[in-house]
N, C-alpha and C positions, 0 to 999 in steps of 0.2 A: 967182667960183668959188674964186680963190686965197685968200682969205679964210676960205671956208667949209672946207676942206683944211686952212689952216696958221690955224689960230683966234688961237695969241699966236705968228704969225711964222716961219722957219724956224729951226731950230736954226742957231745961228752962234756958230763954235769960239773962245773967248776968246783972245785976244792973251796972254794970263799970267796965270796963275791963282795963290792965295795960299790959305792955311787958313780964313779968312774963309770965302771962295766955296763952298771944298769944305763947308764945316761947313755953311752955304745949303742945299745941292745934297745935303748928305745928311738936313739932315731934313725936304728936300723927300720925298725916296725913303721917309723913315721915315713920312712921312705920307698917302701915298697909300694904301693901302690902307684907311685909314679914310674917308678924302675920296671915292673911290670907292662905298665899303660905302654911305655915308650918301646918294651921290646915284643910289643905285637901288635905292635900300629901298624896298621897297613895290611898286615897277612890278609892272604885270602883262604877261603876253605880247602882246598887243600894244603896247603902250609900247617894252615890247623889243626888239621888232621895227620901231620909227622908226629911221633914216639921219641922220645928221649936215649930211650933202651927199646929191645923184641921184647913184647908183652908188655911193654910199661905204657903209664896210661900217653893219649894225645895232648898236643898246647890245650887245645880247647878243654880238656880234662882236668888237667894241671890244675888252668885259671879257675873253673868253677871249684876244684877241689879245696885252692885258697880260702875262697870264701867260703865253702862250708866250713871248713877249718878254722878257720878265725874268728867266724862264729860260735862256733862252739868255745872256745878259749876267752873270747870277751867273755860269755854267760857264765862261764868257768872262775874268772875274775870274778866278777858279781857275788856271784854263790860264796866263796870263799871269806870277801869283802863285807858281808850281809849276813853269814852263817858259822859256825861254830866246826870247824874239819867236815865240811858236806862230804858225800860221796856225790860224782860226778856222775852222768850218765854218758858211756861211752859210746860210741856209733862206726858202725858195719863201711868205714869211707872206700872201699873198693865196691861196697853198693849202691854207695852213695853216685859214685863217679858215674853209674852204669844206667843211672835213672836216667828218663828224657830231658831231664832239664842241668843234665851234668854230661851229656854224651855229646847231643849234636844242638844244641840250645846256641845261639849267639853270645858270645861272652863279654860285650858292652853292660849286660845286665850285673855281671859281678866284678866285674874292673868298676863301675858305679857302686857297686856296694860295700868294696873294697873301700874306695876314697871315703866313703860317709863311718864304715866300720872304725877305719884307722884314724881316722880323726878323734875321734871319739874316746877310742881306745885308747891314744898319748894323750889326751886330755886328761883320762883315768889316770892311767901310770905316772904323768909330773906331779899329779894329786895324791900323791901316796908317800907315806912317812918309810922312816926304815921300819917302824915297827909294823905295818901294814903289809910290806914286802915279806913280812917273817909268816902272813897268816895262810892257811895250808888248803887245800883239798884233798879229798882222798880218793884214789882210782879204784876201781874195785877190781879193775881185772890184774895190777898187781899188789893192791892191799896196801900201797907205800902212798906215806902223804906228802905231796908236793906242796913246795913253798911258791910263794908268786914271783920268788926274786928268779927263780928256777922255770919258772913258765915263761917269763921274762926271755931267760934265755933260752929258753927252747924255738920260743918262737919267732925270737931273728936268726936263730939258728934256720928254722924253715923257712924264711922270707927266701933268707940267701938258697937253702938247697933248694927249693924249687923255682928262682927265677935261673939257677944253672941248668936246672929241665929245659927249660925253654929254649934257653942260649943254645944248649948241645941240641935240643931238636931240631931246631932252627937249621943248622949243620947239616942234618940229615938228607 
C-alpha cells in the first residue's frame, strides 16, 4: 500500500541545497503542466473516475487537487516574499477534493489553471536571488519555518508524485 501512496518515495528535505537543484526543481514545476495535459488527454469519464490506490482519491481528483495545491503554495511564496516568517493558512485537501468542483467537475478548468499558475510561478522562482530562497514561512500545524528553496523542492517533489497517480491509475 505504501508504495501505491508514495509511487517515487516520500518527500525527504535535502541536506543542502545549491542552484543546480533549484534550477532541477524548477523546471521540474515548469513542466508539469504539460506532463499532466498530455497524460489525460483523451480520458473519458470513466477513466477518470479510476484511483491510483482503494480509498485514494480519482484522476479527476488528483488533477483538481493539483490546482488547489499549487495555489495555495504560489500565495504561500508571495506571503513569505512580501512578509516577515508569515504563518500560512493550512487547508482541510481531502475536503477540499470532496467539494463539487474537486469531485466530479471537468478538469479542463485546472489543467488551464494549472498552465497560467505555473507560468507565473517560474517566472517568480528565476526571479528570486539565493538570498530570497532563504526567506521562510511558518506552518502552524507544525510550528517549523520552511525556507522557499525547500518549498521549491517539495513541490516538484509533488509535481512528480502525483503525475505517477495518474500514470498508476491509468493501469488500473
Amino acid at each position: 500500500m505504501e508504495q501505491l501512496k508514495y509511487p517515487i518515495g516520500k518527500f525527504k528535505k535535502p541536506d543542502s541545497i545549491d542552484k543546480a537543484m533549484r534550477d532541477v526543481w524548477i523546471a521540474s514545476i515548469k513542466d508539469f503542466p504539460d506532463k499532466l495535459a498530455d497524460e489525460v488527454f483523451g480520458l473519458d469519464d470513466q477513466t477518470l473516475e479510476k484511483r491510483y490506490r482503494p480509498d485514494g482519491w480519482t484522476i479527476r481528483q488528483v488533477v483538481h487537487h493539483c490546482a488547489d495545491s499549487h495555489m495555495n503554495s504560489f500565495i504561500r511564496f508571495k506571503l513569505a516574499l512580501t512578509e516577515d516568517n508569515p504563518t500560512i493558512k493550512p487547508y482541510l485537501e481531502h475536503r477540499w477534493a470532496d467539494l463539487p468542483d474537486g469531485g466530479n467537475h471537468p478538469i479542463a478548468s485546472s489543467l488551464k489553471l494549472l498552465q497560467g499558475l505555473h507560468a507565473r510561478w517560474v517566472t517568480l522562482l528565476k526571479s528570486l536571488s539565493d538570498q530570497d530562497f532563504q526567506r521562510t514561512f511558518r506552518h502552524p500545524e507544525t510550528n517549523e519555518l520552511i525556507a522557499l528553496e525547500t518549498n521549491t523542492a517539495l513541490y516538484a517533489w509533488h509535481c512528480e508524485h502525483h503525475l505517477a497517480h495518474v500514470v498508476n491509475a491509468k493501469r488500473n
